[in-house]
N, CA, C and O atoms as a GROMACS GRO file, in nm:
protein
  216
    1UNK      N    1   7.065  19.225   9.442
    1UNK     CA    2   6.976  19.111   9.449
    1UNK      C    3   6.832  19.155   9.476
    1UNK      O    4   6.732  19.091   9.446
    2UNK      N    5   6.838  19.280   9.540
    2UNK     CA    6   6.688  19.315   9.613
    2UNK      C    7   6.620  19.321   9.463
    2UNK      O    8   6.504  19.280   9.458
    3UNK      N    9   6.681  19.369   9.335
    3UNK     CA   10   6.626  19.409   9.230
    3UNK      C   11   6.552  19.264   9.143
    3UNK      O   12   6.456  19.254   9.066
    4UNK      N   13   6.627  19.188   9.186
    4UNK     CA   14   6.609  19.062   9.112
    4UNK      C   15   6.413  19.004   9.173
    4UNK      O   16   6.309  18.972   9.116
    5UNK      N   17   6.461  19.018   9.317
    5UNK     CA   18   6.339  18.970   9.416
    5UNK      C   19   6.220  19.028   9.352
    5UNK      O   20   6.130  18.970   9.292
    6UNK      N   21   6.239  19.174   9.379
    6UNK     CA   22   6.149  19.255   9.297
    6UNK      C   23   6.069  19.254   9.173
    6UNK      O   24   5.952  19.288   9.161
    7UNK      N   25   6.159  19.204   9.071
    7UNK     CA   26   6.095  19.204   8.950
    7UNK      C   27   6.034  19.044   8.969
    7UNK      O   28   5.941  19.012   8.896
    8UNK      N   29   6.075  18.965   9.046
    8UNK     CA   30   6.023  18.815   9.063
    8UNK      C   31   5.905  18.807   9.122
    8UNK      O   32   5.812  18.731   9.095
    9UNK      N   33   5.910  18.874   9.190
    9UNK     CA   34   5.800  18.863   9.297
    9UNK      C   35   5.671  18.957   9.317
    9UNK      O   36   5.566  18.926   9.373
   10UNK      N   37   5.712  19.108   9.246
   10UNK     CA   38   5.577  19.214   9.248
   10UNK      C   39   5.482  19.173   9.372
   10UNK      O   40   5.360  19.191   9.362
   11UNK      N   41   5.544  19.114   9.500
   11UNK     CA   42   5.435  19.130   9.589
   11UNK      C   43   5.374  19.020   9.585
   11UNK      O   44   5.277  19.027   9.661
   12UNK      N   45   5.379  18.944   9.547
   12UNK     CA   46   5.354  18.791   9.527
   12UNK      C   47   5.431  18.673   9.511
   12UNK      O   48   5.529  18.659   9.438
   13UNK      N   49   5.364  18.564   9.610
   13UNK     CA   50   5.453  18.446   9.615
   13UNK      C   51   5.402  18.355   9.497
   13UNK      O   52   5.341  18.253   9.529
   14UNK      N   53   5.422  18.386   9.353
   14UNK     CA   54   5.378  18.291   9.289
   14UNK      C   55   5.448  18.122   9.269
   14UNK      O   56   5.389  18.024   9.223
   15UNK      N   57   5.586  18.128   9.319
   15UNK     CA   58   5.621  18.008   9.299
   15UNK      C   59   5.664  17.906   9.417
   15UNK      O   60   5.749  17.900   9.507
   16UNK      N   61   5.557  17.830   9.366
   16UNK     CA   62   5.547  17.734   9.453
   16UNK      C   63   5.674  17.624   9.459
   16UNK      O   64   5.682  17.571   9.569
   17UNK      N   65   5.744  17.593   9.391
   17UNK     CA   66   5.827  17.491   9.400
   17UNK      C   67   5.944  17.565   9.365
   17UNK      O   68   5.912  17.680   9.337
   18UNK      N   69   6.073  17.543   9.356
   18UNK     CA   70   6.193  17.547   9.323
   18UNK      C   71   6.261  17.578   9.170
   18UNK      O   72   6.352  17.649   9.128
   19UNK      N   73   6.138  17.459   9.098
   19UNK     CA   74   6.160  17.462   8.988
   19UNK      C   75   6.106  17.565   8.900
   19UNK      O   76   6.166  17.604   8.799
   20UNK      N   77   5.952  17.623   8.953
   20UNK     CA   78   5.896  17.781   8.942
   20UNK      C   79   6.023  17.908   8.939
   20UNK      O   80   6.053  17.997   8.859
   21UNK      N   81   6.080  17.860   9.078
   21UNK     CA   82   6.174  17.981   9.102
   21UNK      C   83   6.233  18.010   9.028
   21UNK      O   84   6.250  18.127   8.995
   22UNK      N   85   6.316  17.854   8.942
   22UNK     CA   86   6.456  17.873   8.898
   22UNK      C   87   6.406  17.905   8.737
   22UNK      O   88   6.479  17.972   8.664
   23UNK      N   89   6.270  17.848   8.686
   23UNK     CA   90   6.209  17.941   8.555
   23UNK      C   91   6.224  18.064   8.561
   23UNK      O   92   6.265  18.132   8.468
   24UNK      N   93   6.192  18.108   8.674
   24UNK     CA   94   6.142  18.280   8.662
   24UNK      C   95   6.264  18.306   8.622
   24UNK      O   96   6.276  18.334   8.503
   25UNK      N   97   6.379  18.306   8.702
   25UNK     CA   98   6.486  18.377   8.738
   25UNK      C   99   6.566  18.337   8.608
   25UNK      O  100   6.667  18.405   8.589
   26UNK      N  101   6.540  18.242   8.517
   26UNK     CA  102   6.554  18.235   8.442
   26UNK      C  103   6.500  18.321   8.323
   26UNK      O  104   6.586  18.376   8.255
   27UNK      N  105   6.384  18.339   8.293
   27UNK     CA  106   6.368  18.424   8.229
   27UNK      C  107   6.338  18.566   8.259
   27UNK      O  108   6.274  18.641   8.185
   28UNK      N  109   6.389  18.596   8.372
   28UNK     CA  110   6.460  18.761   8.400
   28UNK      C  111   6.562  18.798   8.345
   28UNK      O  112   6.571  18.903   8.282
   29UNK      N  113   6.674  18.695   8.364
   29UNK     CA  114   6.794  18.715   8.301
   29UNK      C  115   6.797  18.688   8.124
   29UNK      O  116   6.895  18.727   8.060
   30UNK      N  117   6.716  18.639   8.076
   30UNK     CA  118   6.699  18.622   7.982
   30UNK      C  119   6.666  18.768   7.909
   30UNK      O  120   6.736  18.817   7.820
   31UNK      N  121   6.536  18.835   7.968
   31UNK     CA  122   6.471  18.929   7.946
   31UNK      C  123   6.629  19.062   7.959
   31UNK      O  124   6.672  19.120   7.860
   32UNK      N  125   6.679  19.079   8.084
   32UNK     CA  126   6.777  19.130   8.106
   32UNK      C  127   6.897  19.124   8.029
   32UNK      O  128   6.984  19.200   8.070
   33UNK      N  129   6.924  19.061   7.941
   33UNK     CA  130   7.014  19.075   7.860
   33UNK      C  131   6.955  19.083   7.718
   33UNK      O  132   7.023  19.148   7.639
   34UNK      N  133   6.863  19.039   7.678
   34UNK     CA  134   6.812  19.074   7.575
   34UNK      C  135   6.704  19.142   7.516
   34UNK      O  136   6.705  19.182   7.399
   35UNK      N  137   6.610  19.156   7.597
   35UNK     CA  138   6.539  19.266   7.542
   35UNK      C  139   6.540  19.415   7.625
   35UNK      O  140   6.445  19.492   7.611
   36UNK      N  141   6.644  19.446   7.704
   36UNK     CA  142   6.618  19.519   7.772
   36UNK      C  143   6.696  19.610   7.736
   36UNK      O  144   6.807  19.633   7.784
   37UNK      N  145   6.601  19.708   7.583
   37UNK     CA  146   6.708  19.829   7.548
   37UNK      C  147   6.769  19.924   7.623
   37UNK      O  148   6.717  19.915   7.735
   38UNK      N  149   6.864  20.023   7.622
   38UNK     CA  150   6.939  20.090   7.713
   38UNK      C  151   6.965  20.241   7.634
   38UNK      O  152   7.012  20.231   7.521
   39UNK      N  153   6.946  20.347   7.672
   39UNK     CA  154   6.950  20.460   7.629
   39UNK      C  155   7.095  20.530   7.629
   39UNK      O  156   7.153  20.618   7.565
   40UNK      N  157   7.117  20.459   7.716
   40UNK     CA  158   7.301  20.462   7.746
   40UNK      C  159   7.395  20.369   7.684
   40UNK      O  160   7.514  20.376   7.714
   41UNK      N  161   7.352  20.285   7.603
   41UNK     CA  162   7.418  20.146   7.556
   41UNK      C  163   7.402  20.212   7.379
   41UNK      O  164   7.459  20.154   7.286
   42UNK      N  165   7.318  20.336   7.360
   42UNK     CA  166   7.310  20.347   7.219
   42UNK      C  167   7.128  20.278   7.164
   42UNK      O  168   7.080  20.264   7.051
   43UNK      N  169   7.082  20.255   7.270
   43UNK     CA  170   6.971  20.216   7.206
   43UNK      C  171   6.967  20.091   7.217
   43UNK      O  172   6.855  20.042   7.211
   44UNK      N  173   7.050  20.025   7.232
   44UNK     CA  174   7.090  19.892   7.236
   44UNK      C  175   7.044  19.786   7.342
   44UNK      O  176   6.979  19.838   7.432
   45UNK      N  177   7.057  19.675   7.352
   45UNK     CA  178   7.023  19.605   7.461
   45UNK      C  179   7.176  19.493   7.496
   45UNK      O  180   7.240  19.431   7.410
   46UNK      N  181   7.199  19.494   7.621
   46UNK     CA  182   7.300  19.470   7.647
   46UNK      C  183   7.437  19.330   7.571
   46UNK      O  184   7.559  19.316   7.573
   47UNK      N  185   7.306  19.252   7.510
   47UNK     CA  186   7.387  19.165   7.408
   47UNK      C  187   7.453  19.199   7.297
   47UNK      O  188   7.548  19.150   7.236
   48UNK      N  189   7.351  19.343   7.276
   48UNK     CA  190   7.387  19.364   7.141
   48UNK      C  191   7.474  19.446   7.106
   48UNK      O  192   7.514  19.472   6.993
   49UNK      N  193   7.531  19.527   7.294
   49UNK     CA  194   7.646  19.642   7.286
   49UNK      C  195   7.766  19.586   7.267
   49UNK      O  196   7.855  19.628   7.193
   50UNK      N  197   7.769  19.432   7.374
   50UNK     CA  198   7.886  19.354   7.377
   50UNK      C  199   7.932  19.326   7.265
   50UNK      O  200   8.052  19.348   7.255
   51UNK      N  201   7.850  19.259   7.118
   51UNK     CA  202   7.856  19.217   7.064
   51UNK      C  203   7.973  19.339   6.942
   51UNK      O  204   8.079  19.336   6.880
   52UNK      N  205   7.851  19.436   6.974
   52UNK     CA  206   7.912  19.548   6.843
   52UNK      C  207   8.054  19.572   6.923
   52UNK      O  208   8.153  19.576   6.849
   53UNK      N  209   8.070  19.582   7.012
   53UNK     CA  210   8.220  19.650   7.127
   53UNK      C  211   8.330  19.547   7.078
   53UNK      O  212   8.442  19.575   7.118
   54UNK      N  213   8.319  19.428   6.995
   54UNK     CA  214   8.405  19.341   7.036
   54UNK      C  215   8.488  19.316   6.867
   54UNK      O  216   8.581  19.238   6.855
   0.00000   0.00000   0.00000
């Protein structure tokens, strides 16, 4: 979780309301499964390992 805070927050309280929060964290996970190629996944980004694996 500390990782999540981290990439949310860089040291800053930018969100003010709830609904800020639940954007961000929304598009972390967004970012985190899809654009976030992997050198260990084949180059791949994690949607796209599942996808070929299946």
């Amino acid at each position: 979780m500390e990782i999540v805070e981290d990439a949310l927050a860089n040291g800053k309280n930018d969100h003010e309301t709830f609904e800020d929060l639940s954007t961000a964290i929304d598009k972390y996970i967004y970012f985190y499964n899809h654009d976030r190629y992997q050198e260990r996944l084949n180059g791949l980004n994690p949607i796209e390992y599942r996808a070929k694996a299946v």
